[in-house]
N, C-alpha and C positions, 0 to 999 in steps of 0.2 A: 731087780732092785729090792727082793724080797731082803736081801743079805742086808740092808742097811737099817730095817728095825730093831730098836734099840740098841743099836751101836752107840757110843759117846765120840767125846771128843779127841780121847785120848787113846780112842783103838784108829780116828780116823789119822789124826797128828803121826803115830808108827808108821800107817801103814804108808803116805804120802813120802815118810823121811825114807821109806826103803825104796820107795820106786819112782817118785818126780822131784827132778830136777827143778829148783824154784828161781825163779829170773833174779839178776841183781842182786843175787845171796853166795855167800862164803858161808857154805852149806854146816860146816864144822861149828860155825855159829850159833845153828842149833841144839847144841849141844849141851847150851845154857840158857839162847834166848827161847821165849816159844813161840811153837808154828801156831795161830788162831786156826783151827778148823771152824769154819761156817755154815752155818748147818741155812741161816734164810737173812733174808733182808727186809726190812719195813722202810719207806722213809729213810730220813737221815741216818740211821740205824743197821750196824749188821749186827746177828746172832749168831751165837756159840749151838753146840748142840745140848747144851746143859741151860739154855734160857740166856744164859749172860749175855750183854748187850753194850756195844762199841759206839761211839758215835762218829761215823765216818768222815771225819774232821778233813782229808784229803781224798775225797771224793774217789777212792778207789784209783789211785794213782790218775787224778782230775781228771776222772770221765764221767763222772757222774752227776747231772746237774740239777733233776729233779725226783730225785730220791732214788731208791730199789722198790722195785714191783711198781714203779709208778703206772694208776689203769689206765690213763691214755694210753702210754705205748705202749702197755701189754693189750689191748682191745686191738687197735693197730696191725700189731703182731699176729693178733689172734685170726685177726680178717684174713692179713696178706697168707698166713700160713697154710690157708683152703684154696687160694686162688693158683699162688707160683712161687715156689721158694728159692726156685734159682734155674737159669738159663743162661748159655752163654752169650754176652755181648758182643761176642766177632759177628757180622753178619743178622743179629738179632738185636731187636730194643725191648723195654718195655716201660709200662705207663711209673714205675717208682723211680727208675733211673732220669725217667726225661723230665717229669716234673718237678724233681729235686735240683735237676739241673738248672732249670729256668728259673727254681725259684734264688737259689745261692748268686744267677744273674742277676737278677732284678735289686738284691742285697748289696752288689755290689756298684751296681748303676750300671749296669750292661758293660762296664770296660773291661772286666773279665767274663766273656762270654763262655767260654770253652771247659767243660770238667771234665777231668782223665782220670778214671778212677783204680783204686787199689785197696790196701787192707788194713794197712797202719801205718803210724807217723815216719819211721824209715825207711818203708816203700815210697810214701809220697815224697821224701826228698830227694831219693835216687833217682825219680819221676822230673823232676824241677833240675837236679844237676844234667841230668843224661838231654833233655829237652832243650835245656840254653846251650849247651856245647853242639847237639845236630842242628839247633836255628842257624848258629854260626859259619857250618860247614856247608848247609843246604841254602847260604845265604853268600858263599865266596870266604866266610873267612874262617877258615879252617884251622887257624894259628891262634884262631882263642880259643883257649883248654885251660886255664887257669881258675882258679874258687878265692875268694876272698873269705875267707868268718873274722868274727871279731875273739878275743881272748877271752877263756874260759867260757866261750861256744857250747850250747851239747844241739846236737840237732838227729841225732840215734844211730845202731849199733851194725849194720847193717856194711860193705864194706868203703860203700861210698860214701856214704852219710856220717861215715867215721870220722872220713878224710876230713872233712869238714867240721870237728868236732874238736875241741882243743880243754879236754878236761881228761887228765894222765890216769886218771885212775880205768876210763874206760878206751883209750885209744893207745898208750905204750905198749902193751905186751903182741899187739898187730902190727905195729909199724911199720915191719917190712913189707908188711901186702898194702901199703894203703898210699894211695896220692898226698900228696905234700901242696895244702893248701897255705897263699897267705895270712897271716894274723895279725889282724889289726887293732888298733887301741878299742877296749871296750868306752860306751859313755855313762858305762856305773857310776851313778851319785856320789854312791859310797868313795870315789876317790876323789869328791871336793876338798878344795883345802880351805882355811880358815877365813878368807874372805872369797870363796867362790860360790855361786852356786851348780845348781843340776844343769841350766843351759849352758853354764862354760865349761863343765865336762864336754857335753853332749859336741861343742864348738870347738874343744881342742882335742875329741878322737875323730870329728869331721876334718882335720884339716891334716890328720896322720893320717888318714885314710884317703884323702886327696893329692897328698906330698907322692903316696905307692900308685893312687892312679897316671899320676903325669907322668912316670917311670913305667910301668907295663900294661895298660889299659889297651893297647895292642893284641897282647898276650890274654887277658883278661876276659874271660866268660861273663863270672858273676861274682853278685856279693850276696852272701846270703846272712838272715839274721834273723835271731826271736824278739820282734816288734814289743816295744816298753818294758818287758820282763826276759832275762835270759834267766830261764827257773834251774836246770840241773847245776848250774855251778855256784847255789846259793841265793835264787830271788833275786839277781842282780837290775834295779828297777831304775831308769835312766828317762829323764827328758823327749818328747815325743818330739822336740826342735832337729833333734840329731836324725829323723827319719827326713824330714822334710828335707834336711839339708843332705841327707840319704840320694832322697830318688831329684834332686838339682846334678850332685856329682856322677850316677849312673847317666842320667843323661847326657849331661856335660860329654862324659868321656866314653860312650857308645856298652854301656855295662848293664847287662841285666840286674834287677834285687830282686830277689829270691826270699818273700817274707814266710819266715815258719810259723803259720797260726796255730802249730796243733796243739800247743799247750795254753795261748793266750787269747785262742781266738772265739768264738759262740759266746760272747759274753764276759767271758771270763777277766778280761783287764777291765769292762767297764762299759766298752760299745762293743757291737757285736763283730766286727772286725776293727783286731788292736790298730790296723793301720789310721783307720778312719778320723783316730783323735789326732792327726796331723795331719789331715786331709792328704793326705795321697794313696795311689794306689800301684801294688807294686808291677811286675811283668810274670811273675809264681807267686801265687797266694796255695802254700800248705794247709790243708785241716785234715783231725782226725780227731780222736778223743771224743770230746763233748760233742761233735756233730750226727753222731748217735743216741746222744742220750745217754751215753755208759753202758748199751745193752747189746752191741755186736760190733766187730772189728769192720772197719769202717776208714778209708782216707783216700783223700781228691789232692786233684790240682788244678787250680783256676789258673787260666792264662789269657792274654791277650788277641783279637781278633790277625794281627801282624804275626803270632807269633806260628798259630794254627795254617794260617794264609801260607807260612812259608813251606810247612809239608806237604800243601795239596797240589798234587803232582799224578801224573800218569804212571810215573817209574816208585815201583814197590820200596826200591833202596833208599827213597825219598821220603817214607812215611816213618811216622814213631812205630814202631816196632815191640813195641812193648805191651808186657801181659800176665797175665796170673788169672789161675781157671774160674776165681770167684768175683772177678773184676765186676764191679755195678750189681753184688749181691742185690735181689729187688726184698729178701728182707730188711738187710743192713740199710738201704734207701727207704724203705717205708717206715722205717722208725728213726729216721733221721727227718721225715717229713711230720712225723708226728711229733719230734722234738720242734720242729721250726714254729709249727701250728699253737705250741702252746708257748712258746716266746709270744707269738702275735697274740692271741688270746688272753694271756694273763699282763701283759704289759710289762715283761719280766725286765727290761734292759731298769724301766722306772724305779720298780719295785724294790731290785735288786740297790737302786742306791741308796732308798730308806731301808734298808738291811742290811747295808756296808756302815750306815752310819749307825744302827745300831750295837755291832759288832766294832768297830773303832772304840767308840767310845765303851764297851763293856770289858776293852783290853786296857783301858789305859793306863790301871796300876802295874800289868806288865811293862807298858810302855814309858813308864818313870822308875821300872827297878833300877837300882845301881851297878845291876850284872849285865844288864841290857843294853846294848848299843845298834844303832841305825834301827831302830824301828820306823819300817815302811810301810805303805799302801796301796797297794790300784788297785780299784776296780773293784772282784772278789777274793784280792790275793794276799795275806799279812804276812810279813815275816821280819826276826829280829833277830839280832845276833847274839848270842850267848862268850859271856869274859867268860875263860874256863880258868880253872888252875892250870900252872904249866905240868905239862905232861897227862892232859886229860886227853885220852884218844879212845875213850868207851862213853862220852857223854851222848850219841845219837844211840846208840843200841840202849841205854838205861832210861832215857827217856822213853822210848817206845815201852819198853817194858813195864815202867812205872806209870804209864798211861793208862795202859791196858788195865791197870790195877782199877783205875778211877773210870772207868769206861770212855778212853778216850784211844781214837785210832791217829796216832800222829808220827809222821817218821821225817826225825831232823835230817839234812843236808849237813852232815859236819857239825860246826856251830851254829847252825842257823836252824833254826825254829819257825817253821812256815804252817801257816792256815787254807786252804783253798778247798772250804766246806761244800755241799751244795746249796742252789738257793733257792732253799724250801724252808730253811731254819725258822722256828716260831721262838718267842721271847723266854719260853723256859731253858729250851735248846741251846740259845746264844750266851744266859746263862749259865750254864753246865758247861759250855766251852771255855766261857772265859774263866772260870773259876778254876777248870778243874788242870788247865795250862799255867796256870799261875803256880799251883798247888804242885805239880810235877818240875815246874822248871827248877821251884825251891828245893825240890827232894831232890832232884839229877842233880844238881850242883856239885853236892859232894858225894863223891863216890864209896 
């Protein structure tokens, strides 16, 4: 590591564009936008290697909930790293996977007893697809193989996870390799009409999505979905009535739901699983992201006591089958126990909604611009939509960049302008956010 004294930012920024491939990027883009090289993190806070300082306003692509370097989980860390950093769990356990497990049961009131672990959000959904399709088979019905999503779906990139994903920018140019899931009406707010509200969305994509079950619910596996927020295809934030009336119709019509918490779940809509504010619970509960704490690649899948019950069998061709060599990392588990520890300890679900309120309200002169439309809420998650000019298709790249100017880390969806800070924010913090979003959305305006 000698080589990295006194290096800056702008030998690290070269050296990165010649050699790593960066996720989610149209590499050519760099060309003009810039790469932050990060040299440390504080807090709600990352650093440049020149001092400058970002305020990590999306949480590191929402994994991050209670800051960088937070000492709980780096103590944690520090412990588990003397004891066992990793073993494999075919035929082994240990003390971070089993008691993470039981505690994410008890979370859920024991009806998802069962956690199948893996490494991130599109591992856990191939985990949840591949699972409700062999319940089916290892159950006599082998003729459901079908996925329901709803429109403008992202649930990751992965080939299965694709199938199930209905946002063109990340699923057209695979097509040919991918399963053809059906699409059903989303319950986005956003398409109320003038005298409707968010429950008769939520009432009339339940009964498009009922109209498709009484026709192949036969056929039909699962329905899978991102509970009250569908975030990649714009924060799309919907009625929690359309879940409840969710898991009546999977019942009704013999159909698994497949809830994605990995971007909405530890908190993050509001309770610590988004399903919970409709009281139900699904048959797959996804997590990944935040059930770390932002500090190691990390995702589960909580399932049902029926659904485990139906693998346990004598015959090998009988079990899930499924694996990857870091499955139940007991790092990745022990700072995920240290993030659970300090939800219970700091009363973070409470806290966190005297901190949503004071963040609503420090936005709300965004929230009455006249460029602004659907400004939303839950939980820890804002976002608004930005009127462009016609023909604006460089407004999410100049925002980021003009953020950066103001020390803010924010990267639009399109037209939409989303918040999902951590929730550690102190009152100067939530200041600086709200101002300096305000301050950027008027400069991106015009290009």
């Amino acid at each position: 590591m000698s080589e990295v004294i006194g290096a800056g930012s702008g030998d690290w920024m070269a050296r990165s564009l010649r050699h790593v491939w960066h996720p989610c990027t149209q590499m050519r883009h760099h060309e003009t936008m810039p790469l932050v090289a990060v040299s440390r993190g504080r807090g709600a806070w990352l650093f440049d290697h020149e001092g400058r300082r970002y305020l990590d306003a999306v949480s590191s692509w929402w994994v991050n909930l209670f800051g960088h370097a937070n000492p709980r989980i780096n103590d944690a860390l520090k412990d588990q790293l003397d004891r066992l950093e990793h073993a494999m769990l075919a035929g082994f356990t240990h003390e971070p996977v089993v008691m993470l497990s039981e505690q994410l049961a008890a979370r859920a009131d024991h009806v998802l007893g069962h956690c199948f672990y893996a490494s991130d959000g599109a591992s856990a959904v191939e985990i949840a697809l591949k699972m409700s399709f062999h319940f089916w088979r290892n159950t006599g019905r082998g003729d459901k193989r079908e996925f329901v999503c709803l429109k403008g779906s992202y649930h990751g990139e992965t080939l299965g996870a694709l199938s199930v994903t209905d946002v063109a920018l990340f699923r057209d140019a695979y097509g040919p390799l991918l399963g053809q899931a059906h699409v059903a009406e989303s319950p986005d707010a956003r398409g109320a009409g003038a005298t409707e509200t968010a429950a008769d969305c939520a009432r009339r994509a339940a009964a498009g999505l009922e109209a498709l079950l009484e026709q192949r619910a036969g056929a039909i596996a699962a329905v899978i979905v991102e509970p009250l927020v569908q975030c990649a295809t714009g924060m799309a934030m919907y009625d929690p009535l359309y879940l409840s009336l969710l898991r009546e119709l999977c019942d009704r019509y013999q159909v698994h739901l497949i809830a994605d918490e990995i971007a909405v779940g530890c908190g993050r809509s509001g309770t610590f699983f988004a399903c919970e504010q409709a009281s139900i619970w699904p048959d797959f509960l996804c997590l990944s992201k935040g059930i770390s704490g932002g500090y190691l690649p990390l995702s589960l899948v909580m399932t049902r006591d029926s659904v485990y019950e139906a693998f346990y069998s004598d015959e090998m061709s009988r079990g899930f089958l499924h694996s990857h060599s870091y499955t139940g990392n007991p790092l990745a588990c022990r700072a995920a126990l240290a993030t659970l520890q300090i939800f219970d300890d700091d009363g973070v679900l409470e806290t966190n909604r005297t901190l949503a309120g004071k963040i609503t309200q420090a936005l709300q002169p965004l929230a009455a611009h006249p460029r602004v439309r659907h400004f939303r809420h839950r939980g820890m998650i804002w976002a608004f939509d930005a009127v462009l000019n016609e023909g604006d298709t460089g407004f999410a790249r100049r925002f980021f960049t003009l953020g950066l100017q103001r020390e803010l880390l924010l990267r639009p969806i399109g037209n939409t302008v989303y918040i999902m800070p951590p929730y550690i924010l102190d009152d100067d913090e939530v200041a600086h956010l709200a101002a300096a979003t305000l301050a950027v959305f008027e400069q991106a305006l015009a290009p």
